[in-house]
C-alpha positions in Angstrom: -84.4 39.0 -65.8 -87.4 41.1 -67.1 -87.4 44.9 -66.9 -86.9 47.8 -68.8 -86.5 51.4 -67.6 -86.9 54.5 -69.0 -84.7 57.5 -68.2 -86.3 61.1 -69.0 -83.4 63.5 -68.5 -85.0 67.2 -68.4 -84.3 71.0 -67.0 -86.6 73.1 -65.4 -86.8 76.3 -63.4 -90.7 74.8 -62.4 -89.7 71.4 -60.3 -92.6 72.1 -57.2 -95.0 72.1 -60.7 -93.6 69.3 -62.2 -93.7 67.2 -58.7 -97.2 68.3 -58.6 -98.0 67.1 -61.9 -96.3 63.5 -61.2 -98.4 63.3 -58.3 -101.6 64.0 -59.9 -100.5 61.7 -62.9 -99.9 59.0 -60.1 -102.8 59.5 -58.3 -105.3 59.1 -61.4 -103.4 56.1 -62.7 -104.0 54.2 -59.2 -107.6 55.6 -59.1 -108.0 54.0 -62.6 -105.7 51.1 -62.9 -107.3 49.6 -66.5 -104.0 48.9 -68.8 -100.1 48.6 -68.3 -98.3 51.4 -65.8 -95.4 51.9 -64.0 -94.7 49.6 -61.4 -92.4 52.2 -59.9 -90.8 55.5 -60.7 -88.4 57.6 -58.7 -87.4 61.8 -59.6 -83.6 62.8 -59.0 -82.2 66.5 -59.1 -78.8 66.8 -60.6 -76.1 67.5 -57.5 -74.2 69.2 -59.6 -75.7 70.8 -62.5 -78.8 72.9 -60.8 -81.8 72.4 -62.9 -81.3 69.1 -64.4 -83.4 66.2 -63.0 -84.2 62.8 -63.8 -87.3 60.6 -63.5 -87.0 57.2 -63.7 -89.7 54.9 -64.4 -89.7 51.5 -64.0 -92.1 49.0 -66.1 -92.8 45.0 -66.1 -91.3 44.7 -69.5 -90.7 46.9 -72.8 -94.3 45.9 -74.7 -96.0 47.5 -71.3 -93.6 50.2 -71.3 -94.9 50.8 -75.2 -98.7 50.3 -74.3 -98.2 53.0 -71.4 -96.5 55.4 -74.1 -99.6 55.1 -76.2 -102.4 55.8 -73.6 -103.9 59.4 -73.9 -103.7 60.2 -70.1 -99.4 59.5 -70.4 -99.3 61.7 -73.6 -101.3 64.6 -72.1 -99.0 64.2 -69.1 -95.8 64.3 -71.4 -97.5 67.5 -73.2 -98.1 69.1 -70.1 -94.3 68.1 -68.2 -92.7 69.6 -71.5 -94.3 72.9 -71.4 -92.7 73.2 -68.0 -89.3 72.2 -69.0 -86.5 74.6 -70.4 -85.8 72.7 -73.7 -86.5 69.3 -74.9 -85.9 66.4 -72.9 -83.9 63.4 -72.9 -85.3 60.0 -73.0 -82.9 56.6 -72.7 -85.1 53.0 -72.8 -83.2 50.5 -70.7 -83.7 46.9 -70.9 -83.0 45.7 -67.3 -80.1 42.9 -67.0 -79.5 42.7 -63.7 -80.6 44.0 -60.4 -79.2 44.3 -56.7 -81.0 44.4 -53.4 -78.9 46.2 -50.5 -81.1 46.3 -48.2 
């Protein structure tokens, strides 16, 4: 199975301005869809640790994953997201093994 995943593991105080960046990041990446993206992404706030969150950002395969990295519109975006966290964040690459539909 292809896949690979990226976990960004941050804190903020700012998450309504962080959602509103990911939305604008979104919304210019389908308005200009040259080049690898996300094929999908999901944002989870820590039940029991206030503050902490998760995005989670699914891509085709690692290479694309690598090409996104290396755009100028995603590093601007990670410049931007990291001024509104509290600290550095945490990133984990996944390759994706296996996958279950429960639906």
């Amino acid at each position: 199975m292809a896949g690979f995943v990226q976990i960004i593991e941050y804190r903020t105080s700012k998450p309504d301005e962080i959602a509103a960046l990911m939305e604008d990041f979104r919304a210019k990446r389908e308005a200009d869809p040259d080049g690898p993206a996300p094929t999908r992404g999901m944002t989870c706030a820590d039940r029991d640790e206030p503050g902490r969150y998760f995005a989670i950002v699914e891509f085709a395969s690692y290479e694309e994953a690598m090409q996104n990295s290396a755009r100028a519109d995603t590093t601007e975006f990670s410049e931007r997201m990291m001024e509104l966290c509290d600290g550095p964040g945490a990133f984990y690459n996944l390759d994706k093994v296996d996958e279950q539909d429960y639906s």
